[in-house]
VEXVEXVEX-232413 format. One record per residue (C-alpha): residue number from 1; residue in one letter; x, y, z. Coordinates in pm, 1 decimal, always signed. Layout:
<sites>
{k->NUM | r->a | u->X | v->Y | w->Z};
...
</sites>
This chain:
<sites>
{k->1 | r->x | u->-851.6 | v->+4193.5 | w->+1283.1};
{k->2 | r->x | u->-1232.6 | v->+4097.8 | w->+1274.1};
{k->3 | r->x | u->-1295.0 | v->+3799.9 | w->+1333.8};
{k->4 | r->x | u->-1621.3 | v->+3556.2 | w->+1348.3};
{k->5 | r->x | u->-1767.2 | v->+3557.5 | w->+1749.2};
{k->6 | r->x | u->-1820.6 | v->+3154.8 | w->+1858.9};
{k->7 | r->x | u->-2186.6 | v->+3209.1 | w->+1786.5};
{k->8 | r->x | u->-2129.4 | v->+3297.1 | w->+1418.2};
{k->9 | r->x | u->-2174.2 | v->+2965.3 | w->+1256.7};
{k->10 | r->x | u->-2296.5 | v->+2850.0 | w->+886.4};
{k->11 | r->x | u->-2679.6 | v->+2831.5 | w->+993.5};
{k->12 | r->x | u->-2634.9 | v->+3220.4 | w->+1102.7};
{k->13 | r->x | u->-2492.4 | v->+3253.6 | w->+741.1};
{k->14 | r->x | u->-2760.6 | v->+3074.8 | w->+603.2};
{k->15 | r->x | u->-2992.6 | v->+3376.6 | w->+421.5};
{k->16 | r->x | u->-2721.1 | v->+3589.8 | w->+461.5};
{k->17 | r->x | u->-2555.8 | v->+3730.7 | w->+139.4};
{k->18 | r->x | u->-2208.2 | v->+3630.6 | w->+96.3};
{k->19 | r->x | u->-2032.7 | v->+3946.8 | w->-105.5};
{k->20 | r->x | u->-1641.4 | v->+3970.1 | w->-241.7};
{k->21 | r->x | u->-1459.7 | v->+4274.4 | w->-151.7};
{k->22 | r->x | u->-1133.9 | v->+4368.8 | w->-288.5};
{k->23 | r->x | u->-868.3 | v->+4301.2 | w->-48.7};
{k->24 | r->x | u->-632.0 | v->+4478.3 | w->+45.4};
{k->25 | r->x | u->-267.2 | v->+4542.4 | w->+288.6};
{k->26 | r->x | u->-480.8 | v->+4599.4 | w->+604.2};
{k->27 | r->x | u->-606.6 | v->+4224.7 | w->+534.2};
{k->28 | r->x | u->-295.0 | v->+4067.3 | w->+600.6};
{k->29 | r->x | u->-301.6 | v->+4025.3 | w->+967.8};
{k->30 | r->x | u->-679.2 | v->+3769.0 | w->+888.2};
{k->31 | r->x | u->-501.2 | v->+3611.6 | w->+676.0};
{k->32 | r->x | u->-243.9 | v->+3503.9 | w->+845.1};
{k->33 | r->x | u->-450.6 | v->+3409.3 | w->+1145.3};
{k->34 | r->x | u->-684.2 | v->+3210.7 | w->+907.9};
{k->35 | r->x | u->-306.8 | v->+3042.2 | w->+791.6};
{k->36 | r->x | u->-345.8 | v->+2867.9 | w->+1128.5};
{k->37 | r->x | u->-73.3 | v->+2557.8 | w->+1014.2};
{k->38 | r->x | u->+214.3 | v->+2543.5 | w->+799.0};
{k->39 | r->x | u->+13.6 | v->+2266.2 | w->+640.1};
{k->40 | r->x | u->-237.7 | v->+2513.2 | w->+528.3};
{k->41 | r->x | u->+26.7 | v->+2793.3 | w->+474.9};
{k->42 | r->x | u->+144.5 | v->+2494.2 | w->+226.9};
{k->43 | r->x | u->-97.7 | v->+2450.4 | w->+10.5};
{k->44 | r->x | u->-239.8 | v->+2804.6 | w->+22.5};
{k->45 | r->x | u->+66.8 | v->+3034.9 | w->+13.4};
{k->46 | r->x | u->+324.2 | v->+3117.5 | w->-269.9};
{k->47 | r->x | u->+612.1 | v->+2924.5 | w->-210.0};
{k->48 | r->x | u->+841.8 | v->+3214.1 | w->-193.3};
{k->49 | r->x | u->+638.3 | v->+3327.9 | w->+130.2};
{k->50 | r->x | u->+856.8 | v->+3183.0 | w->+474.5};
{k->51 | r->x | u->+672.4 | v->+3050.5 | w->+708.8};
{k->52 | r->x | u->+605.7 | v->+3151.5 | w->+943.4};
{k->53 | r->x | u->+405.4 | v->+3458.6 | w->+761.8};
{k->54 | r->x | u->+509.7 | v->+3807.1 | w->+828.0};
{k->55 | r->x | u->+238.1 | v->+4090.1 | w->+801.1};
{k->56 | r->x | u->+431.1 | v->+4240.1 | w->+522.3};
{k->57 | r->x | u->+518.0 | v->+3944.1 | w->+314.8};
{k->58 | r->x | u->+136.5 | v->+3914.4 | w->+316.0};
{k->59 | r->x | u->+50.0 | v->+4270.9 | w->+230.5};
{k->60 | r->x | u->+323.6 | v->+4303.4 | w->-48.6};
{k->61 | r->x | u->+113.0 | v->+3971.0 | w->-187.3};
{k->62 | r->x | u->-242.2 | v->+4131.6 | w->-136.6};
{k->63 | r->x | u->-130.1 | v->+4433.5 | w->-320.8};
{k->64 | r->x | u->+92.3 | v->+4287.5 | w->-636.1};
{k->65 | r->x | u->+5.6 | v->+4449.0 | w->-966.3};
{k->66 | r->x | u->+39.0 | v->+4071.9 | w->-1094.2};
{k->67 | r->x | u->-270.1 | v->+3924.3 | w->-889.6};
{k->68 | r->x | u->-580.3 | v->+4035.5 | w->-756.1};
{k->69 | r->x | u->-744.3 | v->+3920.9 | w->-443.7};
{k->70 | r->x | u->-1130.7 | v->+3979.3 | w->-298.3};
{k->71 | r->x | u->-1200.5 | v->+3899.7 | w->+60.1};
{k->72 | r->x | u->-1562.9 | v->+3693.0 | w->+97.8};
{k->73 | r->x | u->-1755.8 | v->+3847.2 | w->+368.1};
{k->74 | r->x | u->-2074.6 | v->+3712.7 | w->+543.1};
{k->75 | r->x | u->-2306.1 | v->+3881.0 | w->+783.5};
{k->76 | r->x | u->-2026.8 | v->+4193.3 | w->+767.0};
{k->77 | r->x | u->-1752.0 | v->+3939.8 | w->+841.5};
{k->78 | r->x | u->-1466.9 | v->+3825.2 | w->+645.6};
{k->79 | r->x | u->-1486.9 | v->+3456.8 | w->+555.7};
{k->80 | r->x | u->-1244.8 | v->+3359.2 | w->+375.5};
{k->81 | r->x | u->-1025.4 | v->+3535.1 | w->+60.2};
{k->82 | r->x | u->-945.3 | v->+3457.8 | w->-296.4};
{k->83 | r->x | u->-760.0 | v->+3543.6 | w->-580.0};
{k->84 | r->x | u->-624.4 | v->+3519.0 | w->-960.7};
{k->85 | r->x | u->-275.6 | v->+3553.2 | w->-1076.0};
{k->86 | r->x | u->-143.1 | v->+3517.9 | w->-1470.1};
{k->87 | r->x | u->-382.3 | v->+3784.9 | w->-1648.6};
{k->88 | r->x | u->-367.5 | v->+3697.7 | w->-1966.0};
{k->89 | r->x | u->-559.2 | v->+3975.3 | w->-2140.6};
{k->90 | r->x | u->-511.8 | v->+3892.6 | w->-2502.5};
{k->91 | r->x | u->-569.5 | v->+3548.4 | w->-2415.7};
{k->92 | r->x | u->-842.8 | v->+3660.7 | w->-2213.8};
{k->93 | r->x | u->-773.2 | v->+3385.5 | w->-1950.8};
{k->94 | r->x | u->-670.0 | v->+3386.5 | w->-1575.1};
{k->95 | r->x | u->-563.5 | v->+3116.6 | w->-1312.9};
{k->96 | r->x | u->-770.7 | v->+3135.0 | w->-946.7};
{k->97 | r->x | u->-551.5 | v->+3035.1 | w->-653.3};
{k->98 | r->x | u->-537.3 | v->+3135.1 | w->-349.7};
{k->99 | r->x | u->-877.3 | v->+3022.6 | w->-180.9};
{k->100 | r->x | u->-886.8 | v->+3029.3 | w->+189.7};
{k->101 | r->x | u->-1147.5 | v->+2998.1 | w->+460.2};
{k->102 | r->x | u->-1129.2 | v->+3102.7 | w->+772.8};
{k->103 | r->x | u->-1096.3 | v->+2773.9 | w->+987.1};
{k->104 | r->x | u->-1425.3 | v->+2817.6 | w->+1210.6};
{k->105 | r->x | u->-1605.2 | v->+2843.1 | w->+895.1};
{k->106 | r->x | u->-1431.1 | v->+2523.3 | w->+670.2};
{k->107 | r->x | u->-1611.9 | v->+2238.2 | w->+537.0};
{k->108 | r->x | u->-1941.4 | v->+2492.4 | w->+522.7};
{k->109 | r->x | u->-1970.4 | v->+2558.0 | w->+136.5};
{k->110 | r->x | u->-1762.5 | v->+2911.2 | w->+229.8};
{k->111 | r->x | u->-1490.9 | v->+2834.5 | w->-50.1};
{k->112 | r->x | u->-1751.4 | v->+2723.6 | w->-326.0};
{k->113 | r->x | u->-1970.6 | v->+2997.8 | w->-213.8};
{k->114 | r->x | u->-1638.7 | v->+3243.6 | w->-262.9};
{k->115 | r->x | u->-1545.2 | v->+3100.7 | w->-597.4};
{k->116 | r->x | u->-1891.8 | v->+3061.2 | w->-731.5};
{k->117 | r->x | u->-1960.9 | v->+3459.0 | w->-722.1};
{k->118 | r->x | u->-1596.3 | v->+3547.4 | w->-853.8};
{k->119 | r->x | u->-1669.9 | v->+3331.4 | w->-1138.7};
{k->120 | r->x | u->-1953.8 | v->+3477.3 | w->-1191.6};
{k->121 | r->x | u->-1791.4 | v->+3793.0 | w->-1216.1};
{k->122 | r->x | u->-1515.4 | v->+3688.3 | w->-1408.1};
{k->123 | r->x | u->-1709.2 | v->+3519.8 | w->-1676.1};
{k->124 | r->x | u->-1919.1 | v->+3840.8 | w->-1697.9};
{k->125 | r->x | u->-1854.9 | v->+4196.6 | w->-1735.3};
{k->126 | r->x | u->-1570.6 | v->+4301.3 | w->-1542.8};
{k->127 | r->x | u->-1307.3 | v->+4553.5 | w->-1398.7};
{k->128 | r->x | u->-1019.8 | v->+4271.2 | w->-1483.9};
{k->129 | r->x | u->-1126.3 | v->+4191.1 | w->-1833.0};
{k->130 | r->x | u->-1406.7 | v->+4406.4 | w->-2050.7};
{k->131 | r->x | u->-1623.0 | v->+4177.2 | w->-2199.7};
{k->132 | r->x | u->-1521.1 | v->+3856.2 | w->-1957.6};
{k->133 | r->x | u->-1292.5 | v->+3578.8 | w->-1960.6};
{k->134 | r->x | u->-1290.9 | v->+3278.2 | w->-2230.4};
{k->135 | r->x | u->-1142.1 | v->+3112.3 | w->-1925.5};
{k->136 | r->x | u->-1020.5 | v->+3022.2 | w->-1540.3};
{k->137 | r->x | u->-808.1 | v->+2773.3 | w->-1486.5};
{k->138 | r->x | u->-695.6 | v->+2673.5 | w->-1130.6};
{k->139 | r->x | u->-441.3 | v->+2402.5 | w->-978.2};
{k->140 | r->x | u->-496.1 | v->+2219.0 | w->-671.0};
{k->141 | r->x | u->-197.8 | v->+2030.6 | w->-471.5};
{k->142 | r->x | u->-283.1 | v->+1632.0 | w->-451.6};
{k->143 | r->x | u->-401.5 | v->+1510.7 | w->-129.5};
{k->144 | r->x | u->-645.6 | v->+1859.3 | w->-69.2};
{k->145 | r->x | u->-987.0 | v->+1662.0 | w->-107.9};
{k->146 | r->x | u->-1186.2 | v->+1988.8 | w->-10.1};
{k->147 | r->x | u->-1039.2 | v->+2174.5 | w->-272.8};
{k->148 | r->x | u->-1075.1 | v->+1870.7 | w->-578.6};
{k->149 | r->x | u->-1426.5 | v->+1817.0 | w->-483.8};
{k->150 | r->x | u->-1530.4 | v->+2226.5 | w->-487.1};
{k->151 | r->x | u->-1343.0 | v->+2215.7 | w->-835.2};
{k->152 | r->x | u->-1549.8 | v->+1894.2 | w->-970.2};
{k->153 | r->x | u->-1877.1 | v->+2039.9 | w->-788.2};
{k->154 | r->x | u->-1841.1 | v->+2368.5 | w->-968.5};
{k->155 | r->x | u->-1793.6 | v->+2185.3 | w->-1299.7};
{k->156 | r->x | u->-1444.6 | v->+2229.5 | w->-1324.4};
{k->157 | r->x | u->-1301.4 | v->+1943.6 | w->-1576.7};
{k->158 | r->x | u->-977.1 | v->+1799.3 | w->-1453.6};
{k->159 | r->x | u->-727.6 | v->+1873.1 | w->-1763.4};
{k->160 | r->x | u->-381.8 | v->+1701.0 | w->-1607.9};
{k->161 | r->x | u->-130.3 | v->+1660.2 | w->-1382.9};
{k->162 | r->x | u->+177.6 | v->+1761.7 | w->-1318.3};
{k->163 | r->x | u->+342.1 | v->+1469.0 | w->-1183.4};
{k->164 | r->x | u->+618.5 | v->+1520.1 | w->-936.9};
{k->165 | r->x | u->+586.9 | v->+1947.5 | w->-936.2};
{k->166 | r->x | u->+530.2 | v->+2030.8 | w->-581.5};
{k->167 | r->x | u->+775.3 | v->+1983.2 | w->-353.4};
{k->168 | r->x | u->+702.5 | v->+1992.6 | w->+76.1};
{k->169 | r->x | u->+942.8 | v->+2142.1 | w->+318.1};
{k->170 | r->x | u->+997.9 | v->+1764.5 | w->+393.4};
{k->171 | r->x | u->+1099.2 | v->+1731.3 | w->+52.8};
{k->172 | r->x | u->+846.2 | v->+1513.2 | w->-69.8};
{k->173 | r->x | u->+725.7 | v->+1553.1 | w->-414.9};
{k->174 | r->x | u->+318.7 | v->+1615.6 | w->-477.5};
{k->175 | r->x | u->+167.8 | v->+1583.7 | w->-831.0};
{k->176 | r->x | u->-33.1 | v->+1913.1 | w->-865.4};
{k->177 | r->x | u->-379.2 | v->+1861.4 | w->-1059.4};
{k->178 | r->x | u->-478.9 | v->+2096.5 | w->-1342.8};
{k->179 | r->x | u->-837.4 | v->+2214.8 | w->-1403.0};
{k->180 | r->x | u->-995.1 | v->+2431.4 | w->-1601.3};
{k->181 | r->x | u->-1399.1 | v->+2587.7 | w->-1731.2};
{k->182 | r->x | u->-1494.6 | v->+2769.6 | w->-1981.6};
{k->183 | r->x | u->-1709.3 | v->+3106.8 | w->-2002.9};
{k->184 | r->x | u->-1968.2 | v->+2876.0 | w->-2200.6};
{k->185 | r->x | u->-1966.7 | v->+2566.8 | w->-1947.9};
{k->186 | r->x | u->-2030.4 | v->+2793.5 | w->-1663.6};
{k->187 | r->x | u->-2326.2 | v->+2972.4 | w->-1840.6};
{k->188 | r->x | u->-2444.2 | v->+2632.9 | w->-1909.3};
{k->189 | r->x | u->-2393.4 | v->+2538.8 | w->-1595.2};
{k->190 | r->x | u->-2578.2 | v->+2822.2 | w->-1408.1};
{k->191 | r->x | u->-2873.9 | v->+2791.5 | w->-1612.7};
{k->192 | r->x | u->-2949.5 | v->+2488.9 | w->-1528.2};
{k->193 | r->x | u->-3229.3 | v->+2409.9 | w->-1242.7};
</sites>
């Protein structure tokens, strides 16, 4: 597993070019070290993952012909990993999930950062979808700030909630919020100073 060294902070990131990379099964073991609580396994992980993770629940997940995952690296480290599940060709839609920083690096802009270049690949030319997406929709667990604000941030507009759909191991209920863009609105968005 590589890892960041305790000198690799944001500022060293700072000029550096964050790049996606597809992931892969030899990914599984960051991942589950970036996992680091069954909090975060929570609201990161599939539900029909146990915690605590195994390396080959993981790479069975990194490598489903459902989903696709990209790892964000930084200064030739991984950073942090997302992905999209329900391709919807015809539709020519997809829902991101799955975004996860390492912890050393949270609350730095890694996620947005991540997301930011994946939509720009999504919304343009593409190996997922020729010709783009019309659009990426994403849900986000109530109570995960970090993850509402990137959403709102990226222009994201909040389109629901699913009251009552998540349930904890302590078998409280979350609402789940449901947001979604559109090819045109982030175009719009990017071209903006």
């Amino acid at each position: 597993m590589v890892g960041l060294t305790p000198r690799m902070t944001r500022r060293n990131l700072v000029g550096a070019d964050m790049r996606l990379r597809s992931a892969d099964a030899d990914d599984a073991l960051s991942l589950i070290a970036w996992c680091d609580s069954q909090e975060t396994w929570r609201r990161w992980a599939d539900l029909d993952l146990a915690w605590p993770l195994s390396e080959d629940a993981v790479a069975d997940m990194l490598t489903d012909t459902n989903s696709r995952f990209w790892i964000g690296v930084a200064a030739s480290h991984p950073v942090g990993v997302l992905g999209i599940g329900d391709i919807n060709q015809q539709q020519r839609r997809v829902m991101l999930r799955h975004i996860l920083v390492a912890p050393e690096m949270r609350g730095q802009g890694i996620g947005a950062a991540m997301t930011s270049q994946l939509l720009d690949q999504l919304f343009g030319t593409n190996e997922v979808m020729d010709g783009g997406l019309h659009r990426v929709s994403a849900e986000v667990v109530a109570g995960n700030e970090a993850s509402i604000a990137m959403f709102h941030r990226l222009g994201f507009t909040q389109e629901g909630i699913f009251r009552q759909s998540h349930r904890r191991d302590d078998g409280i209920w979350d609402d789940v919020f449901m947001f979604g863009l559109l090819n045109h609105e982030w175009h719009g968005a990017a071209q903006e100073p």
